[in-house]
N, C-alpha and C positions, 0 to 999 in steps of 0.2 A: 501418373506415378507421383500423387502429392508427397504418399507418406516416404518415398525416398529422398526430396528436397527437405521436408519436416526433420528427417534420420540426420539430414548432413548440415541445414539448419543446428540443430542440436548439439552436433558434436561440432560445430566450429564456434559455438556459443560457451559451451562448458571447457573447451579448449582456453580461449579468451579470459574466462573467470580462473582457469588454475592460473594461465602468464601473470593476469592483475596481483591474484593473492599469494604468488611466487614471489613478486613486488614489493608486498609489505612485508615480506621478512628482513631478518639482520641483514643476511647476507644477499637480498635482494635477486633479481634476476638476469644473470649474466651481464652485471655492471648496471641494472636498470632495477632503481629502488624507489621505491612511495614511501614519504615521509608517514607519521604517524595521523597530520592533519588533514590531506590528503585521502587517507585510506579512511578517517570515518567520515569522510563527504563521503566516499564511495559507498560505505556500508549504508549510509544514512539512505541516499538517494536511493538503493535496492528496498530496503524496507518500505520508506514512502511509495515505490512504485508498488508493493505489495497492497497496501493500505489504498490509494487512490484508485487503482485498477479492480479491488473488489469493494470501494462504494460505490465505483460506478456502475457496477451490475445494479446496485439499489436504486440508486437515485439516477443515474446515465441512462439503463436501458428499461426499467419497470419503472421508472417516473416517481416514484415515494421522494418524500423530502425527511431523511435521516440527517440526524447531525449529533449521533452518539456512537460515534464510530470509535471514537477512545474510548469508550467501556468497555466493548467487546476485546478491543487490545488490551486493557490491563487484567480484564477474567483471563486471555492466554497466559498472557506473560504471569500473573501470580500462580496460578493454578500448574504451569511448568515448574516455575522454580519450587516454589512447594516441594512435590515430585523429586526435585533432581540434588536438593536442597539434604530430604532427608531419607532419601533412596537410593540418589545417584552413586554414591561410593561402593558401597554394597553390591551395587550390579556390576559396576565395573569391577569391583574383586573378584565377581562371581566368573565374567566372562575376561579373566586377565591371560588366561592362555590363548586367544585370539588377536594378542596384543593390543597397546594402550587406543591406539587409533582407532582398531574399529571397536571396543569398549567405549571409548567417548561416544562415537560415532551412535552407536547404538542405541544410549541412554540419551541424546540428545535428538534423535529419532522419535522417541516413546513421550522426548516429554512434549516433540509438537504434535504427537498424536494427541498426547493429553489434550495442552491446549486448546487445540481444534476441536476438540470434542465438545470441551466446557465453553469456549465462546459459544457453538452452534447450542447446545442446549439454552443458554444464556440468550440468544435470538430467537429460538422458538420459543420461549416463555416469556420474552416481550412481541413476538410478531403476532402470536394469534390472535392476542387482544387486541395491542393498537393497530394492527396494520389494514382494521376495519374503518381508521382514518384516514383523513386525507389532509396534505398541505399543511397548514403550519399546526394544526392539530398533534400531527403525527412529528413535526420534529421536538414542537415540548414533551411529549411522551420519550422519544429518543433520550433527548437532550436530557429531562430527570432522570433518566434510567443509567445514565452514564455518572452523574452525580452522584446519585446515589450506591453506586457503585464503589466507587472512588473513597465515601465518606463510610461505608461500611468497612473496605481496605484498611482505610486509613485505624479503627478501631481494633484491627486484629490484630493481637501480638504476635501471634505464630508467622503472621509471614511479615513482622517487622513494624507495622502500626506503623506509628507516625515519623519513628527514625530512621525509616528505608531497613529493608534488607539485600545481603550477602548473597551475588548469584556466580554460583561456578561459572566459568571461562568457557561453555562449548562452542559456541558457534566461532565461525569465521567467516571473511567475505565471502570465500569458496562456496559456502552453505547456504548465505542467506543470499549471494545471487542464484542462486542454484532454484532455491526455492522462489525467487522472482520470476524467473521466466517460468516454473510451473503452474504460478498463478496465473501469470498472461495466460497460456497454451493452456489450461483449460476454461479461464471466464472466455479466452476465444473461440473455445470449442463450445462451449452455452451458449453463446452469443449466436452462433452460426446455426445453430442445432433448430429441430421443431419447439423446441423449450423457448430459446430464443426470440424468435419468431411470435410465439405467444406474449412473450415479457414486451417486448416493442411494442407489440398489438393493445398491451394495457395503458402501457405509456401513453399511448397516439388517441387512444378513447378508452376509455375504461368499461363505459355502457356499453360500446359497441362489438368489443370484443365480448365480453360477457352474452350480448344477446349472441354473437355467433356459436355459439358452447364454450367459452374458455374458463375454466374454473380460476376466475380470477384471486381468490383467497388464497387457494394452494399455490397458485403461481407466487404471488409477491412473497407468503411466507416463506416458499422454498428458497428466492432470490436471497431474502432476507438473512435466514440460514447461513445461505452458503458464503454471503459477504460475510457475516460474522466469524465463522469460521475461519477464513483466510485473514479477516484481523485477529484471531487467535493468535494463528501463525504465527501474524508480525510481531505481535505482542511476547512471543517464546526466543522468536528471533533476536529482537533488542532486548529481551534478559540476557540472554545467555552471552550476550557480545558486549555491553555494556557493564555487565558484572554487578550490577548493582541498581533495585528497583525504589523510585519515592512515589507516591501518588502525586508527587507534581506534576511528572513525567504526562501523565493521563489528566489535565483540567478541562476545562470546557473549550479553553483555545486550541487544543489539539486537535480536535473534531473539527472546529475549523479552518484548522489550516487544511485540512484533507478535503476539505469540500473547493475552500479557494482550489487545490491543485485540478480538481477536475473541473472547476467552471473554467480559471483561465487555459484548461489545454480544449474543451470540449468537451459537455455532457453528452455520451452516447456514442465516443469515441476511444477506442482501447489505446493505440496511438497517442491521443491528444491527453488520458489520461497520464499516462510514460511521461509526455511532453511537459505536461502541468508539476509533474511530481520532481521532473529534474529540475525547472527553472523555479519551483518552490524553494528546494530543498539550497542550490548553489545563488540565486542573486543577491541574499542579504550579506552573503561570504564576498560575493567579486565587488558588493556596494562598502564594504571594508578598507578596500585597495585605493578609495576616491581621494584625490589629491586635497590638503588645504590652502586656501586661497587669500594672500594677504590683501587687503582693501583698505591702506592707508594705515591705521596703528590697529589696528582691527582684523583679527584672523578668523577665519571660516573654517572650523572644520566640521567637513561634510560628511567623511565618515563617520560621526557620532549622530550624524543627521539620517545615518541609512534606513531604518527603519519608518522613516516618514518619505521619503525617497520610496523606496519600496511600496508603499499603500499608497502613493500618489501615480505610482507607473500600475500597479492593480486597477485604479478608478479610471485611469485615462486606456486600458485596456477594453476596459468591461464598457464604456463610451464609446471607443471606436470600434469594438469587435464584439457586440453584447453575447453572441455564441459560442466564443472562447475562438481559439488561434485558428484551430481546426473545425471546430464545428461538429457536428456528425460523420466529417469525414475521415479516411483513415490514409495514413503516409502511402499506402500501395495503390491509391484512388489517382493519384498525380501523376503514377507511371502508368497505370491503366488508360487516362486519358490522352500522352501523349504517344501512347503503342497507337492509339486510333487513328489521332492524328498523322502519324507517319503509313498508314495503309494507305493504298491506293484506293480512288472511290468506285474505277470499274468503270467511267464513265468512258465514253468516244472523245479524244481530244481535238 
Protein backbone atom coordinates (compact mmCIF):
# COMPACT_ATOMS: atom_id res chain seq x y z
CA UNK A 1 0.00 0.00 0.00
CA UNK A 2 2.88 2.62 -0.99
CA UNK A 3 0.55 5.02 -2.62
CA UNK A 4 -1.58 5.29 0.75
CA UNK A 5 1.80 6.25 2.97
CA UNK A 6 2.72 8.59 -0.47
CA UNK A 7 -1.44 10.02 0.03
CA UNK A 8 -0.64 10.75 3.70
CA UNK A 9 3.06 11.60 3.18
CA UNK A 10 1.35 14.35 0.95
CA UNK A 11 -1.18 15.72 2.98
CA UNK A 12 0.98 15.96 6.08
CA UNK A 13 3.57 17.82 3.76
CA UNK A 14 1.04 20.34 2.24
CA UNK A 15 -0.41 20.65 5.76
CA UNK A 16 3.10 21.88 7.16
CA UNK A 17 3.44 24.38 4.18
CA UNK A 18 -0.15 26.06 4.69
CA UNK A 19 1.13 26.25 9.10
CA UNK A 20 4.63 27.76 7.61
CA UNK A 21 2.84 30.28 5.15
CA UNK A 22 0.04 30.86 7.86
CA UNK A 23 3.27 32.17 9.70
CA UNK A 24 4.32 34.69 7.41
CA UNK A 25 1.41 36.60 7.62
CA UNK A 26 0.47 39.83 9.70
CA UNK A 27 -1.32 38.36 11.85
CA UNK A 28 0.75 35.22 12.02
CA UNK A 29 -0.45 31.73 13.35
CA UNK A 30 -2.10 31.52 16.32
CA UNK A 31 0.46 33.69 18.19
CA UNK A 32 3.29 31.97 15.86
CA UNK A 33 4.76 34.42 13.22
CA UNK A 34 7.94 34.39 10.78
CA UNK A 35 9.47 37.46 10.50
CA UNK A 36 9.92 38.85 6.82
CA UNK A 37 13.77 37.50 6.70
CA UNK A 38 12.93 34.29 7.91
CA UNK A 39 10.37 33.54 5.38
CA UNK A 40 12.67 34.37 2.20
CA UNK A 41 15.40 31.85 3.66
CA UNK A 42 12.36 29.71 3.54
CA UNK A 43 11.11 30.63 0.02
CA UNK A 44 14.86 30.77 -1.07
CA UNK A 45 15.66 27.32 0.26
CA UNK A 46 12.20 25.68 -1.69
CA UNK A 47 13.29 27.18 -4.85
CA UNK A 48 17.10 26.09 -4.53
CA UNK A 49 15.87 22.56 -3.70
CA UNK A 50 13.81 22.91 -7.04
CA UNK A 51 16.90 24.07 -8.94
CA UNK A 52 19.40 21.42 -7.27
CA UNK A 53 17.19 18.40 -7.37
CA UNK A 54 16.47 18.80 -11.22
CA UNK A 55 20.26 19.29 -12.18
CA UNK A 56 20.91 16.40 -10.50
CA UNK A 57 18.81 14.42 -12.77
CA UNK A 58 21.48 15.95 -15.36
CA UNK A 59 24.60 15.73 -13.91
CA UNK A 60 23.70 13.30 -10.45
CA UNK A 61 21.96 10.52 -12.44
CA UNK A 62 22.83 10.62 -16.39
CA UNK A 63 26.52 11.85 -15.60
CA UNK A 64 26.57 15.09 -18.18
CA UNK A 65 28.50 17.94 -16.86
CA UNK A 66 25.93 20.98 -17.18
CA UNK A 67 26.72 24.13 -15.55
CA UNK A 68 24.02 26.51 -17.32
CA UNK A 69 21.47 25.68 -15.19
CA UNK A 70 20.63 29.72 -14.69
CA UNK A 71 19.66 30.02 -18.32
CA UNK A 72 17.01 27.69 -18.32
CA UNK A 73 15.74 29.57 -14.98
CA UNK A 74 15.83 32.95 -16.44
CA UNK A 75 14.03 31.65 -19.99
CA UNK A 76 11.07 30.55 -17.14
CA UNK A 77 11.13 33.25 -15.20
CA UNK A 78 11.17 35.91 -18.27
CA UNK A 79 8.96 34.05 -20.49
CA UNK A 80 6.20 33.93 -17.26
CA UNK A 81 6.48 37.25 -16.33
CA UNK A 82 6.13 38.50 -19.88
CA UNK A 83 2.81 36.34 -19.81
CA UNK A 84 1.52 37.56 -16.57
CA UNK A 85 2.93 41.09 -17.06
CA UNK A 86 0.76 41.77 -19.96
CA UNK A 87 -2.06 39.26 -19.75
CA UNK A 88 -2.22 38.65 -16.32
CA UNK A 89 -4.95 41.38 -15.40
CA UNK A 90 -7.03 40.62 -18.23
CA UNK A 91 -7.54 36.98 -17.24
CA UNK A 92 -8.04 37.56 -13.86
CA UNK A 93 -10.90 40.17 -14.80
CA UNK A 94 -11.93 37.66 -17.09
CA UNK A 95 -12.30 34.99 -14.31
CA UNK A 96 -13.25 37.55 -11.37
CA UNK A 97 -16.50 35.78 -10.55
CA UNK A 98 -14.47 32.83 -9.20
CA UNK A 99 -13.01 35.10 -6.91
CA UNK A 100 -9.55 36.98 -6.45
CA UNK A 101 -7.76 33.75 -5.11
CA UNK A 102 -8.35 31.35 -7.35
CA UNK A 103 -8.07 34.18 -10.35
CA UNK A 104 -4.46 34.68 -9.16
CA UNK A 105 -4.22 31.15 -8.56
CA UNK A 106 -4.88 30.48 -12.13
CA UNK A 107 -2.91 33.00 -14.03
CA UNK A 108 -0.04 32.05 -11.91
CA UNK A 109 -0.68 28.43 -12.84
CA UNK A 110 -0.53 29.19 -16.76
CA UNK A 111 2.40 31.22 -16.32
CA UNK A 112 4.55 28.16 -14.82
CA UNK A 113 3.02 26.11 -17.57
CA UNK A 114 4.35 28.84 -19.78
CA UNK A 115 7.67 28.80 -18.18
CA UNK A 116 8.04 25.16 -18.25
CA UNK A 117 7.34 24.93 -21.54
CA UNK A 118 9.91 27.60 -22.99
CA UNK A 119 12.77 26.31 -20.52
CA UNK A 120 12.24 22.63 -21.92
CA UNK A 121 12.13 23.89 -25.64
CA UNK A 122 15.13 26.01 -24.63
CA UNK A 123 16.80 22.52 -23.53
CA UNK A 124 15.90 20.71 -26.48
CA UNK A 125 17.41 23.09 -28.68
CA UNK A 126 20.63 23.01 -26.81
CA UNK A 127 20.67 19.28 -25.86
CA UNK A 128 20.46 17.78 -29.26
CA UNK A 129 23.43 19.39 -30.45
CA UNK A 130 25.72 19.53 -27.42
CA UNK A 131 24.66 16.60 -25.57
CA UNK A 132 26.74 14.64 -28.29
CA UNK A 133 29.58 15.96 -25.90
CA UNK A 134 31.01 15.03 -23.21
CA UNK A 135 32.84 16.56 -19.96
CA UNK A 136 34.08 19.80 -19.99
CA UNK A 137 33.06 19.99 -23.65
CA UNK A 138 29.61 20.07 -22.80
CA UNK A 139 29.76 22.39 -19.78
CA UNK A 140 31.19 25.47 -22.06
CA UNK A 141 28.46 24.70 -24.47
CA UNK A 142 26.02 25.01 -21.15
CA UNK A 143 27.80 27.56 -19.67
CA UNK A 144 27.69 29.95 -23.25
CA UNK A 145 24.35 29.08 -23.74
CA UNK A 146 23.40 30.51 -20.40
CA UNK A 147 25.33 33.65 -21.12
CA UNK A 148 24.15 34.14 -23.75
CA UNK A 149 21.11 33.98 -22.74
CA UNK A 150 21.30 36.46 -20.06
CA UNK A 151 23.02 38.98 -22.62
CA UNK A 152 20.15 38.74 -25.16
CA UNK A 153 17.68 39.46 -21.97
CA UNK A 154 19.52 41.79 -20.89
CA UNK A 155 18.97 43.76 -24.77
CA UNK A 156 15.32 43.35 -24.59
CA UNK A 157 13.26 46.15 -23.69
CA UNK A 158 9.94 44.53 -23.61
CA UNK A 159 10.82 42.65 -20.64
CA UNK A 160 12.99 45.40 -19.05
CA UNK A 161 16.67 45.29 -20.67
CA UNK A 162 19.00 46.23 -18.47
CA UNK A 163 16.92 48.16 -15.79
CA UNK A 164 14.98 44.99 -14.50
CA UNK A 165 11.41 44.55 -14.82
CA UNK A 166 8.09 44.73 -12.80
CA UNK A 167 6.68 41.26 -11.70
CA UNK A 168 3.21 40.95 -10.17
CA UNK A 169 3.10 39.41 -6.66
CA UNK A 170 1.64 35.66 -7.34
CA UNK A 171 3.53 33.29 -5.89
CA UNK A 172 3.73 32.53 -2.21
CA UNK A 173 5.61 30.06 0.15
CA UNK A 174 2.42 28.01 0.03
CA UNK A 175 3.04 27.60 -3.84
CA UNK A 176 6.64 27.36 -4.41
CA UNK A 177 6.82 24.67 -1.54
CA UNK A 178 4.00 23.04 -3.00
CA UNK A 179 5.80 22.90 -6.20
CA UNK A 180 9.07 21.68 -4.36
CA UNK A 181 7.98 18.60 -3.28
CA UNK A 182 6.37 17.95 -6.82
CA UNK A 183 9.76 18.26 -8.21
CA UNK A 184 11.27 15.72 -5.65
CA UNK A 185 7.99 13.24 -6.21
CA UNK A 186 8.46 13.07 -9.67
CA UNK A 187 12.65 13.28 -10.53
CA UNK A 188 11.95 10.35 -7.66
CA UNK A 189 9.58 8.79 -9.75
CA UNK A 190 12.25 8.89 -12.90
CA UNK A 191 14.79 8.00 -10.87
CA UNK A 192 13.15 4.72 -9.70
CA UNK A 193 11.33 4.11 -13.08
CA UNK A 194 12.91 1.94 -16.24
CA UNK A 195 13.93 5.47 -17.49
CA UNK A 196 15.92 5.79 -14.49
CA UNK A 197 17.55 2.83 -14.64
CA UNK A 198 18.76 3.54 -18.03
CA UNK A 199 19.95 7.28 -17.09
CA UNK A 200 22.26 5.47 -14.31
CA UNK A 201 23.23 2.97 -16.76
CA UNK A 202 24.77 5.94 -18.96
CA UNK A 203 26.32 7.46 -16.08
CA UNK A 204 28.12 4.24 -14.89
CA UNK A 205 29.28 3.49 -18.79
CA UNK A 206 27.98 5.10 -21.48
CA UNK A 207 29.41 2.42 -24.13
CA UNK A 208 28.16 -0.11 -22.30
CA UNK A 209 24.92 0.80 -21.92
CA UNK A 210 24.61 1.87 -25.35
CA UNK A 211 26.00 -1.63 -26.53
CA UNK A 212 23.16 -3.16 -24.43
CA UNK A 213 20.33 -1.19 -26.47
CA UNK A 214 19.98 2.01 -24.50
CA UNK A 215 19.29 4.88 -26.83
CA UNK A 216 21.75 6.72 -25.14
CA UNK A 217 20.86 10.34 -27.09
CA UNK A 218 17.29 10.21 -26.40
CA UNK A 219 18.00 9.43 -22.85
CA UNK A 220 20.28 12.30 -21.78
CA UNK A 221 18.30 14.67 -24.04
CA UNK A 222 15.06 13.71 -22.36
CA UNK A 223 17.04 14.09 -18.75
CA UNK A 224 18.25 17.27 -20.24
CA UNK A 225 14.48 18.56 -21.01
CA UNK A 226 13.13 17.70 -18.06
CA UNK A 227 15.79 19.33 -15.73
CA UNK A 228 15.36 22.41 -17.71
CA UNK A 229 11.95 22.35 -17.46
CA UNK A 230 11.75 22.30 -13.65
CA UNK A 231 14.32 25.24 -13.89
CA UNK A 232 11.62 26.88 -15.77
CA UNK A 233 9.62 26.35 -12.81
CA UNK A 234 12.00 27.78 -10.49
CA UNK A 235 12.70 30.64 -12.59
CA UNK A 236 8.50 31.63 -12.57
CA UNK A 237 8.64 30.76 -9.01
CA UNK A 238 11.36 33.47 -7.93
CA UNK A 239 9.54 36.11 -10.51
CA UNK A 240 6.48 36.00 -9.15
CA UNK A 241 7.71 36.01 -5.39
CA UNK A 242 10.33 38.33 -5.73
CA UNK A 243 8.38 40.94 -7.81
CA UNK A 244 10.90 41.95 -9.66
CA UNK A 245 13.50 40.40 -12.42
CA UNK A 246 17.52 41.75 -13.28
CA UNK A 247 19.64 39.48 -15.32
CA UNK A 248 22.04 39.70 -12.52
CA UNK A 249 19.75 37.56 -10.73
CA UNK A 250 20.81 34.64 -13.58
CA UNK A 251 25.15 35.18 -13.99
CA UNK A 252 27.38 32.51 -14.36
CA UNK A 253 27.81 32.23 -10.49
CA UNK A 254 24.41 31.04 -10.23
CA UNK A 255 24.92 27.96 -12.02
CA UNK A 256 27.42 27.47 -9.77
CA UNK A 257 26.07 27.65 -6.76
CA UNK A 258 23.46 24.85 -7.86
CA UNK A 259 26.16 22.63 -8.80
CA UNK A 260 28.18 23.26 -5.40
CA UNK A 261 24.65 22.34 -3.69
CA UNK A 262 24.58 18.96 -5.23
CA UNK A 263 28.25 18.13 -5.12
CA UNK A 264 28.43 19.04 -1.41
CA UNK A 265 25.11 16.97 -0.57
CA UNK A 266 25.79 14.10 -3.14
CA UNK A 267 25.76 13.55 -6.88
CA UNK A 268 23.25 10.93 -7.66
CA UNK A 269 21.30 11.45 -4.38
CA UNK A 270 17.83 13.03 -4.29
CA UNK A 271 18.24 13.57 -0.43
CA UNK A 272 21.67 14.79 -0.51
CA UNK A 273 20.62 17.17 -3.23
CA UNK A 274 17.67 18.73 -0.57
CA UNK A 275 20.72 18.46 1.81
CA UNK A 276 23.09 20.57 -0.42
CA UNK A 277 20.54 23.04 -1.32
CA UNK A 278 19.49 23.71 2.36
CA UNK A 279 23.06 24.19 3.73
CA UNK A 280 23.86 26.20 0.52
CA UNK A 281 21.17 28.41 0.78
CA UNK A 282 21.25 29.01 5.24
CA UNK A 283 25.21 28.82 6.15
CA UNK A 284 26.55 32.09 4.64
CA UNK A 285 23.19 33.69 6.73
CA UNK A 286 24.11 31.63 10.22
CA UNK A 287 28.17 32.60 9.20
CA UNK A 288 26.45 36.38 9.68
CA UNK A 289 25.82 35.70 13.35
CA UNK A 290 29.86 34.99 14.00
CA UNK A 291 30.97 36.78 16.96
CA UNK A 292 33.97 39.71 16.73
CA UNK A 293 37.10 38.99 18.45
CA UNK A 294 39.24 41.76 20.05
CA UNK A 295 43.03 40.78 19.88
CA UNK A 296 44.66 43.47 21.75
CA UNK A 297 43.74 46.98 19.82
CA UNK A 298 42.87 44.98 16.90
CA UNK A 299 39.28 43.72 16.09
CA UNK A 300 38.33 40.66 14.11
CA UNK A 301 35.36 40.72 12.45
CA UNK A 302 34.45 37.49 11.24
CA UNK A 303 31.34 37.96 9.92
CA UNK A 304 32.51 40.27 7.15
CA UNK A 305 34.99 37.30 6.72
CA UNK A 306 32.05 34.75 6.01
CA UNK A 307 32.27 34.23 2.72
CA UNK A 308 35.77 33.05 2.84
CA UNK A 309 34.73 31.09 5.78
CA UNK A 310 32.33 29.61 3.77
CA UNK A 311 34.64 28.26 0.53
CA UNK A 312 37.13 27.25 3.04
CA UNK A 313 34.51 24.85 4.90
CA UNK A 314 33.30 23.88 0.90
CA UNK A 315 37.34 22.83 0.16
CA UNK A 316 37.81 21.10 3.52
CA UNK A 317 34.45 19.41 2.72
CA UNK A 318 35.18 18.22 -0.81
CA UNK A 319 38.96 16.83 0.99
CA UNK A 320 37.29 14.96 3.58
CA UNK A 321 34.12 13.80 1.84
CA UNK A 322 35.15 14.05 -2.11
CA UNK A 323 31.41 12.44 -2.72
CA UNK A 324 29.49 14.81 -1.00
CA UNK A 325 27.89 14.34 2.75
CA UNK A 326 25.80 11.47 1.39
CA UNK A 327 27.09 10.27 -1.46
CA UNK A 328 24.80 8.12 -3.67
CA UNK A 329 22.99 7.32 -0.79
CA UNK A 330 19.65 8.49 0.28
CA UNK A 331 18.29 9.35 4.09
CA UNK A 332 15.81 6.08 3.99
CA UNK A 333 19.23 3.80 3.20
CA UNK A 334 20.31 4.45 7.24
CA UNK A 335 16.89 3.24 8.31
CA UNK A 336 16.89 0.44 5.86
CA UNK A 337 20.26 -0.73 7.32
CA UNK A 338 19.50 -0.54 10.92
CA UNK A 339 15.78 -2.41 10.43
CA UNK A 340 18.45 -5.23 9.21
CA UNK A 341 20.30 -4.90 11.84
CA UNK A 342 17.76 -5.25 14.41
CA UNK A 343 16.21 -8.60 12.70
CA UNK A 344 17.10 -11.58 14.04
CA UNK A 345 19.71 -13.77 12.01
CA UNK A 346 17.67 -17.30 12.39
CA UNK A 347 20.70 -18.65 13.65
CA UNK A 348 20.77 -21.62 16.74
CA UNK A 349 21.95 -19.84 19.81
Amino acid sequence: MNWVKSIIVGIIAIAILYVLNAAMSATGFFGIGIDDYQSRLLVFIAINVILATSLNLINGFTGQFSIGHAGFMAVGAYASAYFTVTHGKAIETSLSGLGETVASSIVLLLAIGIGALVAAIAGLIVGIPSLRLKGDYLAIVTLGFAEIIRIVILNIDAVGGATGYQVPGYANFLWIGIFAIITVVVIHNIVKSDAGRALISIREDELAAEAMGVNVTRYKVTSFVIGSAFAGVSGVLFAHYNKFLSTNDFQFIKSFEIIIMIVIGGMGSMTGAILGAIIVTLLPEILRLLPAIQIGETTFQFADLRLVIFALILILTMILRPQGILGTTEFTDFFKRFRRADKPTGGLE
